[in-house]
N, C-alpha and C positions, 0 to 999 in steps of 0.2 A: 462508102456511102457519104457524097455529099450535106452538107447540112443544111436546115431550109433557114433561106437569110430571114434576118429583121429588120425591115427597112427602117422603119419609124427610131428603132432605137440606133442603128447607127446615124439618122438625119440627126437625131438628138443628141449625141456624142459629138458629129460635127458642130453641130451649133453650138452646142455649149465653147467648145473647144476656139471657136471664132470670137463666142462672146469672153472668156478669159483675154485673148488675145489684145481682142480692143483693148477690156480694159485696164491693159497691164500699160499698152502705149499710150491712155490718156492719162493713167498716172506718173507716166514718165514726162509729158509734157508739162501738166503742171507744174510738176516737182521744177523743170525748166525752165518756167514761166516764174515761179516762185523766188527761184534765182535771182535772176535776173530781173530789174525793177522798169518800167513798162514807160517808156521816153515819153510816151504822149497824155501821164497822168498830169492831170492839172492839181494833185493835192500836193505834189511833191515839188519842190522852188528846187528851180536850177540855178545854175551860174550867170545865165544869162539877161533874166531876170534884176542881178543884183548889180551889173555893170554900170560905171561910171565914163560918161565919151569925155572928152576935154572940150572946151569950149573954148573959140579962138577971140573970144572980148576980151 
């Protein structure tokens, strides 16, 4: 004898199962981003910033 499905609770199984997912790889991103410090912040002084040209006088 077959068994009668439960649609809802396995929609629900999937979803959940989707929503872990994501946010297992937006915590992986961050953690990435965290890393890694973000070139286009203007709080953080680069090198470029600090350069000296020569002046030909």
């Amino acid at each position: 004898m077959a068994r009668t499905p439960n649609y809802s609770f396995e929609r629900q199984e999937r979803e959940r199962l989707k929503a872990e997912k994501k946010a297992k790889r937006a915590a992986e991103k961050k953690a990435a981003r965290d890393i890694q410090p973000d070139p286009l912040d203007p709080s953080e002084q680069s090198d470029v910033d600090n350069l000296t040209f020569p002046t030909s006088e």
